[in-house]
CHARMM-style PDB file with segment names, atoms N, HN, CA, C and O in Angstrom:
ATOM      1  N   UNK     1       0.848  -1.177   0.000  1.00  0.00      PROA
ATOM      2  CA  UNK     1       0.000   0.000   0.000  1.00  0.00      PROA
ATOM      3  C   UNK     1       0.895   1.243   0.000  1.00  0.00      PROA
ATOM      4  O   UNK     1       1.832   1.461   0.768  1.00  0.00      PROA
ATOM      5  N   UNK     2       0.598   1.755  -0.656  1.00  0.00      PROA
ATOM      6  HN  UNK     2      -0.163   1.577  -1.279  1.00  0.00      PROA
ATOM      7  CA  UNK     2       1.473   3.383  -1.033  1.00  0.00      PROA
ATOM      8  C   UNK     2       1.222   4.215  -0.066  1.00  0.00      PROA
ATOM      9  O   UNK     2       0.122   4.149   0.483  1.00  0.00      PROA
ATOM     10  N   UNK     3       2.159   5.154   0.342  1.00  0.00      PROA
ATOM     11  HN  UNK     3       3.053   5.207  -0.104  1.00  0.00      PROA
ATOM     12  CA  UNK     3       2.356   6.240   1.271  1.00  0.00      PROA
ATOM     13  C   UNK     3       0.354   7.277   0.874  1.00  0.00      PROA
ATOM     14  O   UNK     3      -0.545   7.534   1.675  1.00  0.00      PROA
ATOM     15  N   UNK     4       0.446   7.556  -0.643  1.00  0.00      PROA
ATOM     16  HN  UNK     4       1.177   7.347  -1.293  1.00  0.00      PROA
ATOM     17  CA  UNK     4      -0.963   8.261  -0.801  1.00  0.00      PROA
ATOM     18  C   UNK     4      -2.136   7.329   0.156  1.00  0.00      PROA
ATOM     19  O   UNK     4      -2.804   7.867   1.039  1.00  0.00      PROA
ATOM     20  N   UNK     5      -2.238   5.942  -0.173  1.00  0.00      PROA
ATOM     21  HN  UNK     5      -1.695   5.506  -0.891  1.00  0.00      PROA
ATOM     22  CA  UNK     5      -3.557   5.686  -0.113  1.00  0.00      PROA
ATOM     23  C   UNK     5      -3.252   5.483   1.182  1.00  0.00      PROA
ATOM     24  O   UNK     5      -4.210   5.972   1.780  1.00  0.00      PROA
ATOM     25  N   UNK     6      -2.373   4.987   2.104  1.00  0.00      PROA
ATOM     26  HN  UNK     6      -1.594   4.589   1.617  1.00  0.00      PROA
ATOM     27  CA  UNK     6      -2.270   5.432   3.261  1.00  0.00      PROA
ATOM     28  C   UNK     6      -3.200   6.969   4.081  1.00  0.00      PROA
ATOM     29  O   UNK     6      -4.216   7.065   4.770  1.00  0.00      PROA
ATOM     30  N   UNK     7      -2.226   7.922   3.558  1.00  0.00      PROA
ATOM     31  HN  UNK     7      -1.401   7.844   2.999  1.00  0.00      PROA
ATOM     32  CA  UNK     7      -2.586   9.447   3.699  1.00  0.00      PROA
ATOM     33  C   UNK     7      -4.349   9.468   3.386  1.00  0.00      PROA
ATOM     34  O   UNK     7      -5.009  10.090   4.218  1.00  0.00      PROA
ATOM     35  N   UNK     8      -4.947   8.950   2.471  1.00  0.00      PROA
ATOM     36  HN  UNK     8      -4.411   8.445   1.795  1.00  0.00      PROA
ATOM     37  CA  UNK     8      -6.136   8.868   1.902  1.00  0.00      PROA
ATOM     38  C   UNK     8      -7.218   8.124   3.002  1.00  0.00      PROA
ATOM     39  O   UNK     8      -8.248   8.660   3.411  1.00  0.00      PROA
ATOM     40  N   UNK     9      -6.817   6.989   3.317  1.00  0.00      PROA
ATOM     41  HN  UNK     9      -5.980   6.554   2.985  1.00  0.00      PROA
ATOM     42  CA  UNK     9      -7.554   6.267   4.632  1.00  0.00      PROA
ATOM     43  C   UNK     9      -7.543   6.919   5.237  1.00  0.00      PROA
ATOM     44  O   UNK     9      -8.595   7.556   5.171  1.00  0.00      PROA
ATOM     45  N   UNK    10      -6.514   7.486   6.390  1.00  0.00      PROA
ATOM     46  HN  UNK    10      -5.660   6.969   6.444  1.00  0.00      PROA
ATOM     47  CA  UNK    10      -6.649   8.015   7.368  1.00  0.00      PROA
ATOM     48  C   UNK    10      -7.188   9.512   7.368  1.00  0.00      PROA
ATOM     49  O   UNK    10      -7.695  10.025   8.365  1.00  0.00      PROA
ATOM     50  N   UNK    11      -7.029  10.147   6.171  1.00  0.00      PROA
ATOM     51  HN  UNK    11      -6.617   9.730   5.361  1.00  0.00      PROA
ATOM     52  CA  UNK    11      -8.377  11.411   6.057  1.00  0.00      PROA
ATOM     53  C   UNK    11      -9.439  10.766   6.061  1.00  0.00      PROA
ATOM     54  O   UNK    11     -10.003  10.976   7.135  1.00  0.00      PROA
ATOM     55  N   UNK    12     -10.018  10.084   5.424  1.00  0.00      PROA
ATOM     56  HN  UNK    12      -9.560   9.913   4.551  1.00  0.00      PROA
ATOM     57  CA  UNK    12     -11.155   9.326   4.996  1.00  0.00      PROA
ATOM     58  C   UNK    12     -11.778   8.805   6.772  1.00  0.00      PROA
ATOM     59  O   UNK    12     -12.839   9.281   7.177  1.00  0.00      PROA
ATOM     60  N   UNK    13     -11.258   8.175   7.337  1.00  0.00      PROA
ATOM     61  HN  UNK    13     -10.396   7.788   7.008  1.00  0.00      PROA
ATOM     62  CA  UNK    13     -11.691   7.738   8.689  1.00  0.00      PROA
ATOM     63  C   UNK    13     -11.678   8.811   9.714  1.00  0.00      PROA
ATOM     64  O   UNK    13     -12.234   8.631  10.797  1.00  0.00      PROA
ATOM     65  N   UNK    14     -11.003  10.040   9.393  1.00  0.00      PROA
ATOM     66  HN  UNK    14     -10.551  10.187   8.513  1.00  0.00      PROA
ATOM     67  CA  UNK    14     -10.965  11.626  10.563  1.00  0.00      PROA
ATOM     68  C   UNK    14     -12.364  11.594  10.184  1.00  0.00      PROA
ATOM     69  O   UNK    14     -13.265  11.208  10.929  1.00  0.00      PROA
ATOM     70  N   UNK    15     -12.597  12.251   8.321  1.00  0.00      PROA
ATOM     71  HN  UNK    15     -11.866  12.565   7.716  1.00  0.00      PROA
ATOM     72  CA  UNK    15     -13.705  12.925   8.009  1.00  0.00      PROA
ATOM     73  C   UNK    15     -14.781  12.068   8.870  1.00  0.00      PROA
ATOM     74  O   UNK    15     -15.508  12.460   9.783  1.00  0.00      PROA
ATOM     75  N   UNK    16     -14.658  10.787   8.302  1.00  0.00      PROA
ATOM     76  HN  UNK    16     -14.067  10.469   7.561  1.00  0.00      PROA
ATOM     77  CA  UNK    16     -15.776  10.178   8.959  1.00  0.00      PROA
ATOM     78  C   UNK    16     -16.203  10.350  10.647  1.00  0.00      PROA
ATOM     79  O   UNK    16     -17.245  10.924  10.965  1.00  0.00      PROA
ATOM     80  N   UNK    17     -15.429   9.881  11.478  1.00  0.00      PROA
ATOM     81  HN  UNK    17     -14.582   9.415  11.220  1.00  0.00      PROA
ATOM     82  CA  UNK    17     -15.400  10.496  12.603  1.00  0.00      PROA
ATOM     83  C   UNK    17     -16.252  11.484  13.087  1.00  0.00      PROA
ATOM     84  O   UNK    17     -17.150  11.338  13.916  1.00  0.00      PROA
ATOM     85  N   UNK    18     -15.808  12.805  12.338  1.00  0.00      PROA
ATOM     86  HN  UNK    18     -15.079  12.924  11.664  1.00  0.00      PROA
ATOM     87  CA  UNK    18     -15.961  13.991  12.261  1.00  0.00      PROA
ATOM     88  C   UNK    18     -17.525  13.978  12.047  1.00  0.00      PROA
ATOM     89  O   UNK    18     -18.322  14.325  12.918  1.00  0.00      PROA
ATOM     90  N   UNK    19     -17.794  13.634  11.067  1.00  0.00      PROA
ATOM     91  HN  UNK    19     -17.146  13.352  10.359  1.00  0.00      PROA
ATOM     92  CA  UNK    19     -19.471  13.404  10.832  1.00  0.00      PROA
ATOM     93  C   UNK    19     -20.337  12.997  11.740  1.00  0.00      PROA
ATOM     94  O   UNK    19     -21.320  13.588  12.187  1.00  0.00      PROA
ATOM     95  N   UNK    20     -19.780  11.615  12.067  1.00  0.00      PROA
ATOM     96  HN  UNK    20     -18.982  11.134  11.705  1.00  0.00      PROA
ATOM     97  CA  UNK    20     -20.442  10.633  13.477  1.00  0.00      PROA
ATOM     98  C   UNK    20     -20.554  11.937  14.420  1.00  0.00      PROA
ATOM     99  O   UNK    20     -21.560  12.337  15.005  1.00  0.00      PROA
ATOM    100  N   UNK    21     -19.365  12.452  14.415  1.00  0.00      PROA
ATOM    101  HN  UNK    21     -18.548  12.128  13.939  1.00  0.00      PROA
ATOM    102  CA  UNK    21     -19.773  13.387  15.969  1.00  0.00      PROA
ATOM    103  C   UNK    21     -20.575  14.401  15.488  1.00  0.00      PROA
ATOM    104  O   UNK    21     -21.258  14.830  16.418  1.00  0.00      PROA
ATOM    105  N   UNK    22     -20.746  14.842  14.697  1.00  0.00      PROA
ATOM    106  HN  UNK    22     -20.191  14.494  13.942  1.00  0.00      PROA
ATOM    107  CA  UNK    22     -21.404  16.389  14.191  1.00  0.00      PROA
ATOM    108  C   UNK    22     -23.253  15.734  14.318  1.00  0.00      PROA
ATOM    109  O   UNK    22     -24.274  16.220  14.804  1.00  0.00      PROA
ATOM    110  N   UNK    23     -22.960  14.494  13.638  1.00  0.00      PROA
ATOM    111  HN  UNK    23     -22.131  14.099  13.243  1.00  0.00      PROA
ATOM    112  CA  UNK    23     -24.282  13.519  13.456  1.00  0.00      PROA
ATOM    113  C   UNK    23     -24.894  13.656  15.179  1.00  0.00      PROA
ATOM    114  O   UNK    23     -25.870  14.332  15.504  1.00  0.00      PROA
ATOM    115  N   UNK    24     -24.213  13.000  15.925  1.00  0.00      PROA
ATOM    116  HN  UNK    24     -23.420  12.451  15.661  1.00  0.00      PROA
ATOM    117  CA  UNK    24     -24.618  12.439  17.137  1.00  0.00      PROA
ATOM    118  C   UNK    24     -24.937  14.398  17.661  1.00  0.00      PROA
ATOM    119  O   UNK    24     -26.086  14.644  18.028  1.00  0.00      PROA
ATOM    120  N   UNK    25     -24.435  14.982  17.654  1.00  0.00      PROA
ATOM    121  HN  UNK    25     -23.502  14.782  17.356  1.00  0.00      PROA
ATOM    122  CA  UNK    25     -24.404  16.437  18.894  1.00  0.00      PROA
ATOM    123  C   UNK    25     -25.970  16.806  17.942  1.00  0.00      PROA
ATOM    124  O   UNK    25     -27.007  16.960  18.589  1.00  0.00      PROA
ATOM    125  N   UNK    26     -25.985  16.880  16.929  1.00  0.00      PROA
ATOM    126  HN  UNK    26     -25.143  16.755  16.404  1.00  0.00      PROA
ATOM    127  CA  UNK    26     -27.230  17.095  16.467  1.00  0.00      PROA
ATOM    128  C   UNK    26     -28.616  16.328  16.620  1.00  0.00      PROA
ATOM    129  O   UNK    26     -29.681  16.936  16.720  1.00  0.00      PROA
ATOM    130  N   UNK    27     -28.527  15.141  16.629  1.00  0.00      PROA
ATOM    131  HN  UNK    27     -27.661  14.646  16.548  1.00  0.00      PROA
ATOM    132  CA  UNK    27     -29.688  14.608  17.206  1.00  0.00      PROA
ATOM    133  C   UNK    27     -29.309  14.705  18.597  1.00  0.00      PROA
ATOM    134  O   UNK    27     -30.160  15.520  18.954  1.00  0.00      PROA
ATOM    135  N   UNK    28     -28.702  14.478  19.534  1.00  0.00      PROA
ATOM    136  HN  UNK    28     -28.010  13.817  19.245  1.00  0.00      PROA
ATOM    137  CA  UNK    28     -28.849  15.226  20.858  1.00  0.00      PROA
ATOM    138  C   UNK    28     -29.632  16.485  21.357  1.00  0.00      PROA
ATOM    139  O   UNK    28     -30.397  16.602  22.314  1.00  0.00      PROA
ATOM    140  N   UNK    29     -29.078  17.691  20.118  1.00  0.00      PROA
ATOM    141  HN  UNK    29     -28.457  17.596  19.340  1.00  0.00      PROA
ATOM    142  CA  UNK    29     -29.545  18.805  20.337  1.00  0.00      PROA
ATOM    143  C   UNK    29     -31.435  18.589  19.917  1.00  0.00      PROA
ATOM    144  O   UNK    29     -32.383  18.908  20.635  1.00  0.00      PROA
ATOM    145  N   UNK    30     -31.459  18.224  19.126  1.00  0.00      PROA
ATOM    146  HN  UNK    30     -30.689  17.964  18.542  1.00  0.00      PROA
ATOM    147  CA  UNK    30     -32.983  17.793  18.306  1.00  0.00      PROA
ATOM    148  C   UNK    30     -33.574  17.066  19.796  1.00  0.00      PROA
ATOM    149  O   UNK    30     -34.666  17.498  20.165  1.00  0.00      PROA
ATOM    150  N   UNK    31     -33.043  16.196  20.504  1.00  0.00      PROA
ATOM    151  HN  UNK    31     -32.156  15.845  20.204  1.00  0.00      PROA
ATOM    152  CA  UNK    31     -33.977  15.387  21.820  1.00  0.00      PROA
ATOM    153  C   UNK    31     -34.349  16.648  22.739  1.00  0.00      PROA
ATOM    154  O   UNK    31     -35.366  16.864  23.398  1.00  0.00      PROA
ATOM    155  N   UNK    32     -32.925  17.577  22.521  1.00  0.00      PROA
ATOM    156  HN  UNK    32     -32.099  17.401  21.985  1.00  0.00      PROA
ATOM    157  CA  UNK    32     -33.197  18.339  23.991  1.00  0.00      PROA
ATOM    158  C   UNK    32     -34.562  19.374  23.382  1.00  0.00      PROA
ATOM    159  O   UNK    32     -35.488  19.812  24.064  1.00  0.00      PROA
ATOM    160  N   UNK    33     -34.277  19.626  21.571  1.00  0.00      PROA
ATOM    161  HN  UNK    33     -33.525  19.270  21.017  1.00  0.00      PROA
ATOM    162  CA  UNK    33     -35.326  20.790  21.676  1.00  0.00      PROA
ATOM    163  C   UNK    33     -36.688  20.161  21.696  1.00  0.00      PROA
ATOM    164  O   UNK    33     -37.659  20.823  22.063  1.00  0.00      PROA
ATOM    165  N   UNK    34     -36.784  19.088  21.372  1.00  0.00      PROA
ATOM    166  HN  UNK    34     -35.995  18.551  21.075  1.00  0.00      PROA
ATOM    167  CA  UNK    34     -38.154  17.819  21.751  1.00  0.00      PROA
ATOM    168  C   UNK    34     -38.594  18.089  23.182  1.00  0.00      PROA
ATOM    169  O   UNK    34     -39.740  18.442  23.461  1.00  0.00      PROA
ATOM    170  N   UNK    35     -37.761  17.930  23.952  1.00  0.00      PROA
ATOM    171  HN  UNK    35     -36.830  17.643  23.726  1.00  0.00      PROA
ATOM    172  CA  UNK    35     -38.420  17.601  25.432  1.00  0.00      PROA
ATOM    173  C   UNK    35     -38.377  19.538  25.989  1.00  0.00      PROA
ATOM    174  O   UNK    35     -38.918  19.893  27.037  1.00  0.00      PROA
ATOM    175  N   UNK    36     -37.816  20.299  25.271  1.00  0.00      PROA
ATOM    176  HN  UNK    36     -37.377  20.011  24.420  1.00  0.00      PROA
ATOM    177  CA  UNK    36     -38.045  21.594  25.420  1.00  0.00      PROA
ATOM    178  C   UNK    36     -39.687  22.085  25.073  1.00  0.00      PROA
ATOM    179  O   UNK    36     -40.298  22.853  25.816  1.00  0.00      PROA
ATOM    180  N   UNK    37     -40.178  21.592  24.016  1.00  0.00      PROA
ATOM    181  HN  UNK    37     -39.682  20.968  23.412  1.00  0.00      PROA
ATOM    182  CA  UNK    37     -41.294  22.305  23.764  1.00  0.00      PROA
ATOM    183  C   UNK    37     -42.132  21.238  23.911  1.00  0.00      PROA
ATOM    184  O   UNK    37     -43.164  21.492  23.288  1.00  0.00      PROA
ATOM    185  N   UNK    38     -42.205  19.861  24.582  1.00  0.00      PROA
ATOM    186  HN  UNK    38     -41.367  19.655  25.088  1.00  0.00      PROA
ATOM    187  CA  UNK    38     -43.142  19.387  25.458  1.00  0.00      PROA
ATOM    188  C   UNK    38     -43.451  19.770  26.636  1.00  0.00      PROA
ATOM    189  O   UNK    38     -42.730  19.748  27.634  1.00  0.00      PROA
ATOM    190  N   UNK    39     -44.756  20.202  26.523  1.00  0.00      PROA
ATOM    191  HN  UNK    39     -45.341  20.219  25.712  1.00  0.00      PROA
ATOM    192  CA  UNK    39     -45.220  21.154  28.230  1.00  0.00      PROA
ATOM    193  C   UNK    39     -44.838  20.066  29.165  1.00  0.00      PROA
ATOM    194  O   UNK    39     -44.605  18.893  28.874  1.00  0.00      PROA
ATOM    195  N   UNK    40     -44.794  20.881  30.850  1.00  0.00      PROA
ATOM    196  HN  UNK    40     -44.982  21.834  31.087  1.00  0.00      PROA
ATOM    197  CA  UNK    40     -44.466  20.202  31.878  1.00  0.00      PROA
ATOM    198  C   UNK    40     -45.447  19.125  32.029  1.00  0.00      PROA
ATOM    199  O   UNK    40     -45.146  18.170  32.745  1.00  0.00      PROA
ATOM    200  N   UNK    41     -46.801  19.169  31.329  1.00  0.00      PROA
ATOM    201  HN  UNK    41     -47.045  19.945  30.748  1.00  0.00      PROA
ATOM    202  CA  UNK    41     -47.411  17.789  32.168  1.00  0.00      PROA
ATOM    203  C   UNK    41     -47.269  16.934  31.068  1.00  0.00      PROA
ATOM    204  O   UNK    41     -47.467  15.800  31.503  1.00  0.00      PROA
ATOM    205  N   UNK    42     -47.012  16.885  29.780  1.00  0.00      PROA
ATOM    206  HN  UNK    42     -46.851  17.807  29.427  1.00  0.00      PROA
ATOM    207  CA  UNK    42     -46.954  15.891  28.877  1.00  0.00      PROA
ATOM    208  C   UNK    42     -45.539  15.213  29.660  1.00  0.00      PROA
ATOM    209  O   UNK    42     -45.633  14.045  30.037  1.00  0.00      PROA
ATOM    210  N   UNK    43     -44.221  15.970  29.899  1.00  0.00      PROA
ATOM    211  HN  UNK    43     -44.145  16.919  29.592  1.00  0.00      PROA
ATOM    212  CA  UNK    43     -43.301  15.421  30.415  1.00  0.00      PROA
ATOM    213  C   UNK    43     -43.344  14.508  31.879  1.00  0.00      PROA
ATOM    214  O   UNK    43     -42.594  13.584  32.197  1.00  0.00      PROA
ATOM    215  N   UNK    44     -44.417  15.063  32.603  1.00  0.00      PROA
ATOM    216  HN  UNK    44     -45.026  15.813  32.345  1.00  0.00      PROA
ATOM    217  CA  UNK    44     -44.218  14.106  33.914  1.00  0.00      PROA
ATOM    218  C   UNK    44     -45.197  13.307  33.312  1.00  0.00      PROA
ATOM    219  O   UNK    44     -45.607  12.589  34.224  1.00  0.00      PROA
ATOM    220  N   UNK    45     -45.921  12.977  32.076  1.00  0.00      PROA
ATOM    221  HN  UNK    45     -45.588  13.560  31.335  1.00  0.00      PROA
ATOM    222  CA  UNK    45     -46.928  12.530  32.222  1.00  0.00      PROA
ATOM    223  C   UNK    45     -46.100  10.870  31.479  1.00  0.00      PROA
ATOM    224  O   UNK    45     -46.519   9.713  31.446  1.00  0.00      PROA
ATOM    225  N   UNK    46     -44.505  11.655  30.864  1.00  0.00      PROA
ATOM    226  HN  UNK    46     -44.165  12.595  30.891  1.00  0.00      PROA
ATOM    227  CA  UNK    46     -44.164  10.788  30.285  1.00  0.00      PROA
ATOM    228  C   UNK    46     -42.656   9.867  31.052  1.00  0.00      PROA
ATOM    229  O   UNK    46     -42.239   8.720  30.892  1.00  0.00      PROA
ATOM    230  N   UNK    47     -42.228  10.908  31.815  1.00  0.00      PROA
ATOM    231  HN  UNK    47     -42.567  11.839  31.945  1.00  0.00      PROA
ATOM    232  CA  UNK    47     -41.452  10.218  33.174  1.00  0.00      PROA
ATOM    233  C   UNK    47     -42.106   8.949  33.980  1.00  0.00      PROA
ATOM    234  O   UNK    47     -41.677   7.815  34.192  1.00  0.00      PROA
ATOM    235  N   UNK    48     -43.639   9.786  34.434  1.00  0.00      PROA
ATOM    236  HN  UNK    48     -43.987  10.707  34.261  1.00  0.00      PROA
ATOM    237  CA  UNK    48     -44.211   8.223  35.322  1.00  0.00      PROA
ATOM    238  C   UNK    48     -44.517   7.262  34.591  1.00  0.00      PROA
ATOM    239  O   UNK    48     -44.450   6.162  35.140  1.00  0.00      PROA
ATOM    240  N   UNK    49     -44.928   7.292  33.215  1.00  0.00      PROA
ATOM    241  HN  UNK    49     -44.981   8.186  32.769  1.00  0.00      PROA
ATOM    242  CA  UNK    49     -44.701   5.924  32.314  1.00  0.00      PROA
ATOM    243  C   UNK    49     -43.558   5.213  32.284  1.00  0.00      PROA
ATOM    244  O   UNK    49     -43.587   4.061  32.714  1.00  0.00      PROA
ATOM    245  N   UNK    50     -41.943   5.945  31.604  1.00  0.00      PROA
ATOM    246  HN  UNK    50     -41.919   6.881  31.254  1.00  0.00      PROA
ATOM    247  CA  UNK    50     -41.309   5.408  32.095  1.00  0.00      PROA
ATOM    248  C   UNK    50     -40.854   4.650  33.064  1.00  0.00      PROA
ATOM    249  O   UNK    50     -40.192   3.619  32.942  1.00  0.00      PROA
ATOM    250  N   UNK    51     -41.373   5.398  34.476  1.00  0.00      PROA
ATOM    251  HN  UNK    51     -41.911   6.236  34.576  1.00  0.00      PROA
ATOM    252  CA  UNK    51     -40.849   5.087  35.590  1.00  0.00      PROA
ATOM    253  C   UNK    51     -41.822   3.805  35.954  1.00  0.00      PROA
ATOM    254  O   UNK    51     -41.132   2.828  36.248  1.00  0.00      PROA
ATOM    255  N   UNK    52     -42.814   3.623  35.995  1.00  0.00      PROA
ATOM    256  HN  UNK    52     -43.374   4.416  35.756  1.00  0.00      PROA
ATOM    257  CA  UNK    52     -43.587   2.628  36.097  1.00  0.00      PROA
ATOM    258  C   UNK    52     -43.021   1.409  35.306  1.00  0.00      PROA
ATOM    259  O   UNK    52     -42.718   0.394  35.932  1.00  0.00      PROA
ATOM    260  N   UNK    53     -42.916   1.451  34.387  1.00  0.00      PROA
ATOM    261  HN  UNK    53     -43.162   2.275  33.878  1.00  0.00      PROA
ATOM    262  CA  UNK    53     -42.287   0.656  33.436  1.00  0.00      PROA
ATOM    263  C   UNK    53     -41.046   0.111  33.618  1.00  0.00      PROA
ATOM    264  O   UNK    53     -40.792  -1.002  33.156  1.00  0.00      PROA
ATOM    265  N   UNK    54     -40.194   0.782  34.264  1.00  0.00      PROA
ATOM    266  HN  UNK    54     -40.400   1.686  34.639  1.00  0.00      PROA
ATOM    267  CA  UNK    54     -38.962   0.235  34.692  1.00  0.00      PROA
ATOM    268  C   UNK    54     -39.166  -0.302  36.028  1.00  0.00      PROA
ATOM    269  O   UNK    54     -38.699  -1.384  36.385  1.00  0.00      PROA
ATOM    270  N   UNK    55     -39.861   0.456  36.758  1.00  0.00      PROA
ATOM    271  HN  UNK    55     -40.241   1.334  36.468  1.00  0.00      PROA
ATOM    272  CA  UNK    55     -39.914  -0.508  38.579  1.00  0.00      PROA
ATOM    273  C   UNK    55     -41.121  -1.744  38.159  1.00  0.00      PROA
ATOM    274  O   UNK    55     -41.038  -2.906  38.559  1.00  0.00      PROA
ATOM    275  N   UNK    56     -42.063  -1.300  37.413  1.00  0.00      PROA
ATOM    276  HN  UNK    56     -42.131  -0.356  37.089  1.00  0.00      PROA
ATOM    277  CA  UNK    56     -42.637  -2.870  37.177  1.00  0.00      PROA
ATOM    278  C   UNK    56     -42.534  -3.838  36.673  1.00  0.00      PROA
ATOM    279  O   UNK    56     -43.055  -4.887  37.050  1.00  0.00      PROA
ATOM    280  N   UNK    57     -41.976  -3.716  35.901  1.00  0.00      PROA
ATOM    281  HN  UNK    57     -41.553  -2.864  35.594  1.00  0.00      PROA
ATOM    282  CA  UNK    57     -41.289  -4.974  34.796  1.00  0.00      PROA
ATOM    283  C   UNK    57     -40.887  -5.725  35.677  1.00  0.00      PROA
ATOM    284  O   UNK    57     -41.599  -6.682  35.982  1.00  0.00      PROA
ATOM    285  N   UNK    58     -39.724  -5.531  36.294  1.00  0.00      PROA
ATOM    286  HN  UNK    58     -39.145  -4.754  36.047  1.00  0.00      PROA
ATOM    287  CA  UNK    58     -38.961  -6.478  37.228  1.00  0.00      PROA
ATOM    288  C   UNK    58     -40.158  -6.783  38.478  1.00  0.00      PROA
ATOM    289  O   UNK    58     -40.421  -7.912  38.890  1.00  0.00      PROA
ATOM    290  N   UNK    59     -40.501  -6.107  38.737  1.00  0.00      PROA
ATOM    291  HN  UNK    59     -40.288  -5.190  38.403  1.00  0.00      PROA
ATOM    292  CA  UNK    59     -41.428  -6.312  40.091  1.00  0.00      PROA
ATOM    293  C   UNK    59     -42.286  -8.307  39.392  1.00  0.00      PROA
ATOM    294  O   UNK    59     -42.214  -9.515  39.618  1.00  0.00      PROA
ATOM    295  N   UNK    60     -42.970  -7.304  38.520  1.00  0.00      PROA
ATOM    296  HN  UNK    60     -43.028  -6.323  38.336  1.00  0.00      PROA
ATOM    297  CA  UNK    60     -43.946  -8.653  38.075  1.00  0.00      PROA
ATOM    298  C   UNK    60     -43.359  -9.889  37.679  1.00  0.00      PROA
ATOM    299  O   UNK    60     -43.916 -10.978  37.824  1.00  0.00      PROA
ATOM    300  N   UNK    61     -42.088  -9.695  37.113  1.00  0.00      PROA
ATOM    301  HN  UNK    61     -41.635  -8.811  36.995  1.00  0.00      PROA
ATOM    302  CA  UNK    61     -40.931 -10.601  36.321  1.00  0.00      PROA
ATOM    303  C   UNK    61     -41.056 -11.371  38.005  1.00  0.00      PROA
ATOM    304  O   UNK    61     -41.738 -12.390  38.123  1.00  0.00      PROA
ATOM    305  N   UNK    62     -40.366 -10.793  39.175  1.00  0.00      PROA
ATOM    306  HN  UNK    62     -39.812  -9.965  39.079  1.00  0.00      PROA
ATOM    307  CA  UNK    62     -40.513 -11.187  40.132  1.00  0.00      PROA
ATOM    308  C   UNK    62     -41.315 -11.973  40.681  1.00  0.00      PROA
ATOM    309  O   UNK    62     -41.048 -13.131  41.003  1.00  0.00      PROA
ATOM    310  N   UNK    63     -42.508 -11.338  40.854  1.00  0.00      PROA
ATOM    311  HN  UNK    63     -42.725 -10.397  40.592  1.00  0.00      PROA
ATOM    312  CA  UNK    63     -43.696 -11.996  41.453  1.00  0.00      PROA
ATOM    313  C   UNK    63     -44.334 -13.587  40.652  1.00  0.00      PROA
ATOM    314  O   UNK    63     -44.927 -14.543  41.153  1.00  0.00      PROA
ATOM    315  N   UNK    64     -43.880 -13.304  39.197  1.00  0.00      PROA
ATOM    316  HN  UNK    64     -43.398 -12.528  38.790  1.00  0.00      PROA
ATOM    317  CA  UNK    64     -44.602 -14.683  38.741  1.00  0.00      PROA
ATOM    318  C   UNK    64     -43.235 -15.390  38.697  1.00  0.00      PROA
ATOM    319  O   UNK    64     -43.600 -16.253  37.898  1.00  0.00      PROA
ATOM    320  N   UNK    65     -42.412 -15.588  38.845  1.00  0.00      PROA
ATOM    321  HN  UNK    65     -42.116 -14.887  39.494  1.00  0.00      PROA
ATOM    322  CA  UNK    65     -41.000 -16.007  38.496  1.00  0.00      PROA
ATOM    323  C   UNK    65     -40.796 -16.430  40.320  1.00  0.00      PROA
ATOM    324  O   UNK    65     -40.224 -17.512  40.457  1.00  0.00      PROA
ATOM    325  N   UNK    66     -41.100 -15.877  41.382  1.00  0.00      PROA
ATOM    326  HN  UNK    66     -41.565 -14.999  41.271  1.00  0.00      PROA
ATOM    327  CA  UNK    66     -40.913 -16.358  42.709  1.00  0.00      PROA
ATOM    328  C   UNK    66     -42.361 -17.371  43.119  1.00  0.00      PROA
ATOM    329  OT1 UNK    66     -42.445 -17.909  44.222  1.00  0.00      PROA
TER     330      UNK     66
END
């Protein structure tokens, strides 16, 4: 493999990189402006789902499983 296509990969895998991260901070930013302009009760309305959902799963997993 030649010194170029060397030089060529390893731009090629920065750029890429570079994207992934530009990619990822942007849908990050897109979640935060999501849960920004969901009013406060759609949000707790969507926390205690979550939250239910995670302490019950296991609870019931529990209960029929003991």
């Amino acid at each position: 493999m030649s010194h170029r296509e060397n030089r060529q990969r390893a731009h090629s895998a920065k750029t890429e990189r570079t994207v992934e991260s530009i990619a990822g901070f942007l849908l990050q930013s897109e979640m935060i402006a999501c849960v920004a302009q969901m009013g406060a009760r759609d949000f707790l309305v969507t926390f205690l789902v979550a939250a239910g959902l995670f302490i019950g799963t296991p609870l019931v997993l529990f209960l029929i499983a003991g």
